[in-house]
MIVEX-380425 format. One record per residue (C-alpha): residue in one letter; x, y, z. Coordinates in steps of 0.02 Angstrom, whole numbers, always signed. Example, Ala and Ser with C-alpha at 12.3 -4.5 7.8 and 13.67 -1.06 7.14 Angstrom:
BEGIN
{aa=A	X=+615	Y=-225	Z=+390};
{aa=S	X=+684	Y=-53	Z=+357};
// end
This chain:
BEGIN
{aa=X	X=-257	Y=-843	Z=+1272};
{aa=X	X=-389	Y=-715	Z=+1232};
{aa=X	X=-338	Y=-548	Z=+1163};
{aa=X	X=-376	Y=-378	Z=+1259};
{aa=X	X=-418	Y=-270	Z=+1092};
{aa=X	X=-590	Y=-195	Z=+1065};
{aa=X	X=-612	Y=-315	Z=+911};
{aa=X	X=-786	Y=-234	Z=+896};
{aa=X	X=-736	Y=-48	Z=+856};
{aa=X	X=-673	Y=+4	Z=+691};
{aa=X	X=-580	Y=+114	Z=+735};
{aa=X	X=-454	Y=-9	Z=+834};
{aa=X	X=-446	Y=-95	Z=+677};
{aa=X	X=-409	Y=+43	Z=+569};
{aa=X	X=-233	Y=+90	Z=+701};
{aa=X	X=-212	Y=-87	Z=+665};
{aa=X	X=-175	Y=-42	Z=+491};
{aa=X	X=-100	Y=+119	Z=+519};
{aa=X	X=+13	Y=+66	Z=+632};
{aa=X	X=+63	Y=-118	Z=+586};
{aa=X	X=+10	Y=-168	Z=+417};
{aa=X	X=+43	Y=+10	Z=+321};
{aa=X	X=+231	Y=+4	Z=+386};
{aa=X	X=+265	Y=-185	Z=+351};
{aa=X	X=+204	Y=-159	Z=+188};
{aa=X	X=+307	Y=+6	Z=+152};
{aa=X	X=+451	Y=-118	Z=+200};
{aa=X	X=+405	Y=-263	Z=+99};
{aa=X	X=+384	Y=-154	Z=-43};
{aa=X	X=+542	Y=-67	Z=-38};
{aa=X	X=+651	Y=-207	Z=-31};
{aa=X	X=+539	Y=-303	Z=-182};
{aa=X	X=+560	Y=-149	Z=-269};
{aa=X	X=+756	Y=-151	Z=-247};
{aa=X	X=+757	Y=-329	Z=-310};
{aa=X	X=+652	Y=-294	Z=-473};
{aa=X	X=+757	Y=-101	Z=-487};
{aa=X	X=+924	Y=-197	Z=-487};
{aa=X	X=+859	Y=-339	Z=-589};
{aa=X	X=+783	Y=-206	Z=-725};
{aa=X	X=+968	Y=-94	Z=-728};
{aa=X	X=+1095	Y=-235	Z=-724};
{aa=X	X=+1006	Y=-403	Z=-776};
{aa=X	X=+1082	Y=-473	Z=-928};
{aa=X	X=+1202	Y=-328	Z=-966};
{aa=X	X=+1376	Y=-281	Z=-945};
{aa=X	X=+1445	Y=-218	Z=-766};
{aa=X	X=+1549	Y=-102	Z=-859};
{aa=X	X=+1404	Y=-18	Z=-926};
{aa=X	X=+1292	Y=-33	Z=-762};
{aa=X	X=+1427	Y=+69	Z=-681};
{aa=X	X=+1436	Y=+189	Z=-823};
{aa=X	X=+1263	Y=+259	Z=-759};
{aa=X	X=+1267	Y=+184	Z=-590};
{aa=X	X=+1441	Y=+164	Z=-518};
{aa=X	X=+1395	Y=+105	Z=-345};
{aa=X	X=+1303	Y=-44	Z=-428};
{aa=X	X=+1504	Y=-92	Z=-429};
{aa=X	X=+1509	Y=-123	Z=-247};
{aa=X	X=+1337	Y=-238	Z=-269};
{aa=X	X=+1433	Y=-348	Z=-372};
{aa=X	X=+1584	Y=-365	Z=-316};
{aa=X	X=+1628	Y=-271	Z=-137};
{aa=X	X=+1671	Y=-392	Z=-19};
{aa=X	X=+1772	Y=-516	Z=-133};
{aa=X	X=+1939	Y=-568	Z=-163};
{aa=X	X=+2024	Y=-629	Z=-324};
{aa=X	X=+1991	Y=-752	Z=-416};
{aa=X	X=+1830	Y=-781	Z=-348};
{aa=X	X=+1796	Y=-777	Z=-162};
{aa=X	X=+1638	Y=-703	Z=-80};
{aa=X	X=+1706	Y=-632	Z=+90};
{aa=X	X=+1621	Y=-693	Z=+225};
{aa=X	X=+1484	Y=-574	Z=+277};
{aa=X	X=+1532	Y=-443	Z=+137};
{aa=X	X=+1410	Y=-354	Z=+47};
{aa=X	X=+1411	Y=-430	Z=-109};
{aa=X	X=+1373	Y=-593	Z=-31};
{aa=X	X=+1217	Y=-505	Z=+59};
{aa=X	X=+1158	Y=-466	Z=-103};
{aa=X	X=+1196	Y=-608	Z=-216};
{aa=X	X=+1096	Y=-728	Z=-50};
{aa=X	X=+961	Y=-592	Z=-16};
{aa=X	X=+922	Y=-508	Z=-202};
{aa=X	X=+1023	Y=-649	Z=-308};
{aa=X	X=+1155	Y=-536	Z=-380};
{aa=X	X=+1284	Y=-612	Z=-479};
{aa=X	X=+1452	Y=-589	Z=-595};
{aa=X	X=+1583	Y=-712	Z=-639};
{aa=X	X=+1706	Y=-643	Z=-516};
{aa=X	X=+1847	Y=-736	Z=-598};
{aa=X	X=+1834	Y=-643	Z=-771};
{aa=X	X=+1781	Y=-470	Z=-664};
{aa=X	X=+1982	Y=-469	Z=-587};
{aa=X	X=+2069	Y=-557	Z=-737};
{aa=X	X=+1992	Y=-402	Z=-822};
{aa=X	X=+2045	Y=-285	Z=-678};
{aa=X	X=+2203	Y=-363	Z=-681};
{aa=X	X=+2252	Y=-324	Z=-853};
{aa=X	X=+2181	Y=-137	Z=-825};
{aa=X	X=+2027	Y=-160	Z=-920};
{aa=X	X=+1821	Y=-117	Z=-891};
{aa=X	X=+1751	Y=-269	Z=-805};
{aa=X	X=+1636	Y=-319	Z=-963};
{aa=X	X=+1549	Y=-464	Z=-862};
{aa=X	X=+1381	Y=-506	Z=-866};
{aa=X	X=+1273	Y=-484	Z=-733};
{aa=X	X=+1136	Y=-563	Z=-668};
{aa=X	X=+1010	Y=-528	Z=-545};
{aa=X	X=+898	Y=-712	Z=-526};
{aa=X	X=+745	Y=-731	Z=-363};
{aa=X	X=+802	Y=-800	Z=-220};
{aa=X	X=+718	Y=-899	Z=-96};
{aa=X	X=+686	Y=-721	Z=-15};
{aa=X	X=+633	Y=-633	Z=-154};
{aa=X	X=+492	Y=-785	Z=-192};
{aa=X	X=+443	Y=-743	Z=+6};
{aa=X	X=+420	Y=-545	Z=-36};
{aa=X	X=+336	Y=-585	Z=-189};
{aa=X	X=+200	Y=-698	Z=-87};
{aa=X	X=+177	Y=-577	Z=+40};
{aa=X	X=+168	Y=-418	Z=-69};
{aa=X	X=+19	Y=-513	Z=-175};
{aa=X	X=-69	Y=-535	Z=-2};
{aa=X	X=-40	Y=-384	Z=+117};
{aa=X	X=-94	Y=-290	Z=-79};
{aa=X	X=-258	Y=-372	Z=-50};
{aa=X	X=-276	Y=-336	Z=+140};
{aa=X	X=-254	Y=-164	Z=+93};
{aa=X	X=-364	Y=-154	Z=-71};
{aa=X	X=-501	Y=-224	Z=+43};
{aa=X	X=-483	Y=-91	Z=+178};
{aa=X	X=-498	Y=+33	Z=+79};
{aa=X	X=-651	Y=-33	Z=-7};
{aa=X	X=-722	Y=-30	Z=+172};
{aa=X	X=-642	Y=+154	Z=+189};
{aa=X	X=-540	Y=+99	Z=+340};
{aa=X	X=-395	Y=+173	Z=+233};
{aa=X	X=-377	Y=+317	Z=+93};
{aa=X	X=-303	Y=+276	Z=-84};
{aa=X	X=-193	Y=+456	Z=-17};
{aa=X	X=-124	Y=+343	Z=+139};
{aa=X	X=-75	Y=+198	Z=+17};
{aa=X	X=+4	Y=+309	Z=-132};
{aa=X	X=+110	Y=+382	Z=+19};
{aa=X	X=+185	Y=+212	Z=+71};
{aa=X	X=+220	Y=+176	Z=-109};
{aa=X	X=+306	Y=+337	Z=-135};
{aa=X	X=+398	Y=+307	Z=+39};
{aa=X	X=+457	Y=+122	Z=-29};
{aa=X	X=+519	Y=+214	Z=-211};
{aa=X	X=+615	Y=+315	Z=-84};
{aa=X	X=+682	Y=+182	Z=-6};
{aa=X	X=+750	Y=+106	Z=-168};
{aa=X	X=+832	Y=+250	Z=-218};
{aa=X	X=+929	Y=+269	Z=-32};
{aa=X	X=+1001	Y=+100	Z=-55};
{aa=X	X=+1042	Y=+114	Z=-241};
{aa=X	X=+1136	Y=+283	Z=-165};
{aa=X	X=+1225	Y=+182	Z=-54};
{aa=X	X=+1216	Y=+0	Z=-44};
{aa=X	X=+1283	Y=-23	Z=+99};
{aa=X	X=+1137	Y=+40	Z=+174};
{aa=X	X=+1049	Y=-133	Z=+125};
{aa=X	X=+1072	Y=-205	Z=+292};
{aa=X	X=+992	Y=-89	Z=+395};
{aa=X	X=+840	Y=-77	Z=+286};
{aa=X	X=+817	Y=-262	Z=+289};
{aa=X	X=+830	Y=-275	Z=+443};
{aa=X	X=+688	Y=-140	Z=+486};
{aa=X	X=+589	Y=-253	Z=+371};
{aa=X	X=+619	Y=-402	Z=+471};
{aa=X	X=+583	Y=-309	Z=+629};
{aa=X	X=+425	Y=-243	Z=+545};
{aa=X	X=+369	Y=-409	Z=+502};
{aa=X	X=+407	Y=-501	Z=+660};
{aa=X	X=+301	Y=-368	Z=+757};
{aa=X	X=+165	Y=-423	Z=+649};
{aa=X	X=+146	Y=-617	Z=+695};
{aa=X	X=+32	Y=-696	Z=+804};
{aa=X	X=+176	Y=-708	Z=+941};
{aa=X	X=+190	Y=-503	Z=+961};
{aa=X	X=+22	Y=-439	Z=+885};
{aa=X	X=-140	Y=-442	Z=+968};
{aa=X	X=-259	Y=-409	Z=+805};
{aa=X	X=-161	Y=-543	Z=+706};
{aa=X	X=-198	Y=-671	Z=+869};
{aa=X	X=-372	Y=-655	Z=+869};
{aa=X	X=-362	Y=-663	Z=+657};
{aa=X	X=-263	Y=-833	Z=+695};
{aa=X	X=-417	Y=-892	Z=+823};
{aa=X	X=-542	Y=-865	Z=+722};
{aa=X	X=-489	Y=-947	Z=+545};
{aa=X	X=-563	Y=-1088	Z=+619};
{aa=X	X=-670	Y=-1060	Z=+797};
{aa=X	X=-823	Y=-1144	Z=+839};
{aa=X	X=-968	Y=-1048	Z=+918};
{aa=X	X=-917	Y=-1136	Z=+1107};
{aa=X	X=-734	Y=-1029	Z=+1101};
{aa=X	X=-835	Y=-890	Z=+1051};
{aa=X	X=-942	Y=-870	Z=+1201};
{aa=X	X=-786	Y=-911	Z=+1289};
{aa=X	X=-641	Y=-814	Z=+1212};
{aa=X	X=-736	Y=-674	Z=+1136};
{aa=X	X=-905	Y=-638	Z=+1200};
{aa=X	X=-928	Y=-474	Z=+1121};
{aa=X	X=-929	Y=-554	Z=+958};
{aa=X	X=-1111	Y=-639	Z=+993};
{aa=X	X=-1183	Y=-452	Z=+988};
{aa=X	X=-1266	Y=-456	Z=+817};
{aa=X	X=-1190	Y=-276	Z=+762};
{aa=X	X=-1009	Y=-342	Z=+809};
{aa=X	X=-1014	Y=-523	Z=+717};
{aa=X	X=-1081	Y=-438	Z=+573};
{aa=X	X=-958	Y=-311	Z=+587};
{aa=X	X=-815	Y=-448	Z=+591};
{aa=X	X=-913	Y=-542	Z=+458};
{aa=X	X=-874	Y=-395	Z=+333};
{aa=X	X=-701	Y=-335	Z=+394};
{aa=X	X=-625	Y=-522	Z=+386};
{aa=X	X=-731	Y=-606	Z=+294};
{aa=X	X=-762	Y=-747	Z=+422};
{aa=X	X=-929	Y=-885	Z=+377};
{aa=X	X=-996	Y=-1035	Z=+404};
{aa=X	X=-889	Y=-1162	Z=+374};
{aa=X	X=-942	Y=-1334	Z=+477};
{aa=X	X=-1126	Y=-1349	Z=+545};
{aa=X	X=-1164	Y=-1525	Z=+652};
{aa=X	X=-1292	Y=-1632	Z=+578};
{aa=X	X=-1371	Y=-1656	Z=+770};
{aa=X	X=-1541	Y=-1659	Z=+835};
{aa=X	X=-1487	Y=-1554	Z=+997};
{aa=X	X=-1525	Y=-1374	Z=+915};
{aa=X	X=-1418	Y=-1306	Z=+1061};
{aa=X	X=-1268	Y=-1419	Z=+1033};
{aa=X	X=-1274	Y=-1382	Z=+849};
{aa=X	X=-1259	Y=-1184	Z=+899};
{aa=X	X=-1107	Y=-1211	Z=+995};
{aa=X	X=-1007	Y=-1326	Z=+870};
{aa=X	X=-1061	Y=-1235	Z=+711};
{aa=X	X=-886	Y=-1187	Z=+666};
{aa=X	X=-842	Y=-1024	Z=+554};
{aa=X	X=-667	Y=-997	Z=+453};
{aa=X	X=-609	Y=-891	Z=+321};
{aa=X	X=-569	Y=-930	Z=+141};
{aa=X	X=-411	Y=-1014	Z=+235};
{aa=X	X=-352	Y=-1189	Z=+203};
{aa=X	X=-546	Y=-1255	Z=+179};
{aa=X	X=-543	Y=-1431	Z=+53};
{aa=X	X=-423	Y=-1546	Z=+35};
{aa=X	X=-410	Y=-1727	Z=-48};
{aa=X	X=-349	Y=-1868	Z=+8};
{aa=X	X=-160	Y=-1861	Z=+73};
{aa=X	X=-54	Y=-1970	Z=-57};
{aa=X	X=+106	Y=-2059	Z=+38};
{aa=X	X=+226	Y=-1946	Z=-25};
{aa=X	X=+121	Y=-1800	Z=+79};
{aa=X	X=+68	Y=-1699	Z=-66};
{aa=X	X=-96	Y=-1646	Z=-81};
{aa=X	X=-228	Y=-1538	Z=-186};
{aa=X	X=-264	Y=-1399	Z=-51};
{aa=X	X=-429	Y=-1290	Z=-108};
{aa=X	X=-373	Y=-1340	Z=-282};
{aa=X	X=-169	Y=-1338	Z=-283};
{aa=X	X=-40	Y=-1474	Z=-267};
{aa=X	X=+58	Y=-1447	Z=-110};
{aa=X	X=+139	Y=-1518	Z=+36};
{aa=X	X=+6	Y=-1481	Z=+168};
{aa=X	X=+150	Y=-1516	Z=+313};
{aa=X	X=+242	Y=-1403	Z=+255};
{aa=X	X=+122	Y=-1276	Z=+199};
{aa=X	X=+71	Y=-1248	Z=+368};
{aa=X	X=+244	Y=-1201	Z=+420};
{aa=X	X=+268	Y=-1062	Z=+315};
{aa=X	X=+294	Y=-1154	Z=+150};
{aa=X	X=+265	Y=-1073	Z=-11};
{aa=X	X=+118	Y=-1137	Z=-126};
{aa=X	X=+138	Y=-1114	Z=-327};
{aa=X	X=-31	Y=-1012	Z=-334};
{aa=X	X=-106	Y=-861	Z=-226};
{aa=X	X=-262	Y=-935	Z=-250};
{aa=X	X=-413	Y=-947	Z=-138};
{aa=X	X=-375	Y=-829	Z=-14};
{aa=X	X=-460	Y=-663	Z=-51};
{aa=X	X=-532	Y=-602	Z=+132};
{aa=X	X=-421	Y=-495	Z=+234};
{aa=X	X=-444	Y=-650	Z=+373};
{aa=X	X=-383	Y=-766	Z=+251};
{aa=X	X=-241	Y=-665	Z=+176};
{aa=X	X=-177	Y=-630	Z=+357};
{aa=X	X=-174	Y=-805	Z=+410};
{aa=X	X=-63	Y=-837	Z=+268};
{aa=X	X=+53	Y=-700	Z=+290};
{aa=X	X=+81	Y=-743	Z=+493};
{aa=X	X=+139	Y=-925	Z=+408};
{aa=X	X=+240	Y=-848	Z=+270};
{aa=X	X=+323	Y=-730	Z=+398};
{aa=X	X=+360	Y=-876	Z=+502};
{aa=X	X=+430	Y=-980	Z=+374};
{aa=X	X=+556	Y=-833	Z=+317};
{aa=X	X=+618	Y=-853	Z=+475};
{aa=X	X=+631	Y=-1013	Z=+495};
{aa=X	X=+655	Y=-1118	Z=+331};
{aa=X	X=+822	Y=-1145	Z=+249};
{aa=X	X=+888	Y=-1073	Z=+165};
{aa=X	X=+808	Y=-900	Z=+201};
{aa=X	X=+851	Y=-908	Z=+388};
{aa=X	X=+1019	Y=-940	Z=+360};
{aa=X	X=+1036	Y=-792	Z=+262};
{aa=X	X=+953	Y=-691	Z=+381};
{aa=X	X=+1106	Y=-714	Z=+481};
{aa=X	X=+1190	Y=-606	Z=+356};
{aa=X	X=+1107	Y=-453	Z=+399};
{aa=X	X=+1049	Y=-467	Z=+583};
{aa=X	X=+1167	Y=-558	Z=+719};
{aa=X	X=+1044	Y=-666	Z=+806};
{aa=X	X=+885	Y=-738	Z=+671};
{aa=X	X=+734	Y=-754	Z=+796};
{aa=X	X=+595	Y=-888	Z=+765};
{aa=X	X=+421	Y=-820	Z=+782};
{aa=X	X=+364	Y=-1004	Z=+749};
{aa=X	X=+454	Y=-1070	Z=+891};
{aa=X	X=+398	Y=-925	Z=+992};
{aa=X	X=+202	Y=-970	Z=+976};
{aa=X	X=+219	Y=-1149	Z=+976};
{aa=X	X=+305	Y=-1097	Z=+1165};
{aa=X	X=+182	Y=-1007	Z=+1214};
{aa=X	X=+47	Y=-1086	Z=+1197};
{aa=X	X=+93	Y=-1264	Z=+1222};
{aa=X	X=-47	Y=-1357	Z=+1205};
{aa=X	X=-81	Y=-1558	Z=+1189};
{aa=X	X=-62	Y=-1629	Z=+1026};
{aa=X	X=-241	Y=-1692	Z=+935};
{aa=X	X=-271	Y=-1865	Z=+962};
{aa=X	X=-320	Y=-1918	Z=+772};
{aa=X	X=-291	Y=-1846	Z=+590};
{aa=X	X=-443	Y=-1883	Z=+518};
{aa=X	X=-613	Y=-1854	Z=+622};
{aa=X	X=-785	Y=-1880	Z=+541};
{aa=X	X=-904	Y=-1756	Z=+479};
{aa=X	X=-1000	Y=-1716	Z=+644};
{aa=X	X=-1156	Y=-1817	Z=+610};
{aa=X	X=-1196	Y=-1876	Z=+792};
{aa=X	X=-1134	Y=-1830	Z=+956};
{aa=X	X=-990	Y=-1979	Z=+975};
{aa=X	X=-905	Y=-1885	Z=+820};
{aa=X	X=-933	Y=-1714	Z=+916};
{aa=X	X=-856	Y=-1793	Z=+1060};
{aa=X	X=-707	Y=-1840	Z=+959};
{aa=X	X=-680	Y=-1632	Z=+867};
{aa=X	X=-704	Y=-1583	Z=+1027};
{aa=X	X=-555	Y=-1654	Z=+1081};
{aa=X	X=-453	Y=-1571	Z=+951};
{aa=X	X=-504	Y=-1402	Z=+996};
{aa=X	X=-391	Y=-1336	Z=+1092};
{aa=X	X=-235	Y=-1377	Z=+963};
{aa=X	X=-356	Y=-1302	Z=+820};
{aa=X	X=-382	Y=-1145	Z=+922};
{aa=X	X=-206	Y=-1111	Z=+954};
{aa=X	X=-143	Y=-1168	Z=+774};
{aa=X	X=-66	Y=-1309	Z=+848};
{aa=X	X=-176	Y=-1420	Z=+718};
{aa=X	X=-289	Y=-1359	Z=+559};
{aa=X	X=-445	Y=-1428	Z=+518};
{aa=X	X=-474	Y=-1441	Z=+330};
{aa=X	X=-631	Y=-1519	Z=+266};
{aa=X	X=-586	Y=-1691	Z=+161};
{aa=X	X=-705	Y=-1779	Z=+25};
{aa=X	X=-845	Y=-1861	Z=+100};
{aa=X	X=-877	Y=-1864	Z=+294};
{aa=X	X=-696	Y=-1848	Z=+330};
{aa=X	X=-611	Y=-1721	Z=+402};
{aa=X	X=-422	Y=-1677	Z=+404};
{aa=X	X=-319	Y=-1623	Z=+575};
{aa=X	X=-149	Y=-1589	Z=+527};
{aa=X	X=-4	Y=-1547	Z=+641};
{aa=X	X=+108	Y=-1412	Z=+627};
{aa=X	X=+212	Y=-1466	Z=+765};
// end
């Protein structure tokens, strides 16, 4: 379960970057950028005068339909109107083609359940990467050079929209590489969002060298985040638990299953799947942001409707979530609400729960009070 990365050196961390984060993000970027390029030429105006200036836009629109109004299956407009949320009133485009006129539709170009997943992840990988450079892992020069690469990108497509496919698809592939299932640096992220001291000396013994925890402290932002109130000063050490600014209060669950999570209203079920939350907010460390962006990665793949139009672009839609929850297999927790460790019969009781926390199986959030929260994500 452990990883085999030197999670001490900084200079594994920074090909980490280099090598994995920099080119999901040029990919992310690129195909955000598309969205808000196409929504900023064509949005609200006529596709007789997008084409004017742009005449492949025409095949955005409309390649891949029949009269009156029929998206082909698989053609490319329908790729774009379920991926970027392109859209005419094909009816009035071919009565006007018909009749040997300019096809003075409107068009629109509205977010899509992808685009809201790109926008999420763009706000978080932007603050990964603002925060690495800040700790001169990376150079302002190495991100200007991924932005211009992802303008590039635009402009390809834009050239020749057909092209959209393969550079989604590179995106996907970019960001399934990423998840906790294929990457080694984003598994031992995923451990230690939240890892008490005993899985520590277990899983990653290193990390007890002052230099290195305070090394890891800094890069990811992991602290304190449950100390046992225990007369045993040895049992405290080993179940003082540490987290990021991940998934850290939350109220009360109401029936319905909503609840205020570190200060928003969401579906905490869900949330841990990959759902999407109306805010950004807390998560500011590049432990936290990560965390979130395995789940948001996860749920692209595997929510609906984004996964189903995946299948648009790529033949076979993999499930990193599934993958994980395979691999590592573990029991289910036992309860979904423990007590603030106050004596050793409560200690007994996390301790149980461990192994499903460890592996992401179950999250530990802190509740009001003495209570604390396990929730399942499978």
């Amino acid at each position: 379960m452990a990883v085999e990365i030197k999670y001490w050196d900084k200079g594994a961390w920074i090909s980490y970057l280099k090598d994995d984060i920099l080119p999901f993000y040029e990919s992310l970027l690129a195909m955000l950028n598309l969205w808000k390029e196409l929504k900023e030429t064509a949005h609200g105006k006529f596709l007789s005068d997008v084409i004017k200036d742009a005449p492949n836009l025409e095949l955005v629109f409309a390649a891949g339909t029949s009269p009156p109004d029929k998206y082909e299956e698989e053609g490319l407009a329908l790729v774009y109107k379920s991926l970027f949320g392109t859209n005419i009133k094909l009816r009035e485009y071919y009565f006007l083609k018909s009749l040997g006129k300019e096809p003075k539709t409107i068009c629109a170009v509205e977010k899509t359940a992808v685009v809201n997943y790109l926008d999420h992840m763009s706000v978080l990988v932007e603050r990964i990467l603002s925060r690495a450079s800040e700790l001169e892992l990376i150079t302002q020069a190495e991100l200007q050079n991924i932005q211009e690469e992802s303008r590039k990108v635009v402009q390809v497509v834009l050239a020749n929209p057909e092209s959209v496919s393969e550079r989604f698809t590179e995106f996907l592939n970019r960001a399934l590489r990423l998840t906790v299932a294929y990457n080694e640096y984003t598994r031992f992220i995923w451990h230690l969002r939240k890892i008490p001291k005993k899985y520590v000396m277990e899983f990653y013994p290193e990390l007890l060298k002052p230099n290195a925890f305070k090394f890891i402290q800094e890069l990811l932002g992991l602290s304190e985040y449950i100390v046992p109130q225990v007369e045993d000063p040895e049992i405290v050490d080993m179940y003082t638990m540490f987290s990021f600014d991940y998934a850290t209060k939350v109220t009360e669950p109401t029936r319905t299953g909503y609840s205020t999570l570190d200060g928003r209203e969401v579906n905490v079920y869900t949330y841990f799947k990959g759902g999407l939350p109306p805010t950004y907010d807390p998560y500011k460390t590049i432990g936290g942001c990560m965390c979130r962006v395995n789940e948001l990665i996860w749920g692209l793949f595997s929510d609906y409707p984004t996964s189903e139009y995946l299948k648009l672009v790529v033949s076979e839609v993999p499930n990193p979530f599934k993958e994980w929850q395979s691999a590592v297999a573990s029991e289910p927790p036992t309860r979904s609400e423990v007590n603030y460790p106050n004596c050793y019969e409560d200690l007994s009781v996390l301790d149980e729960c461990l192994p499903s926390i460890f592996t992401g199986m179950a999250e530990l959030v802190k509740g009001e009070g003495r209570i604390l929260y396990i929730f399942r994500r499978w």
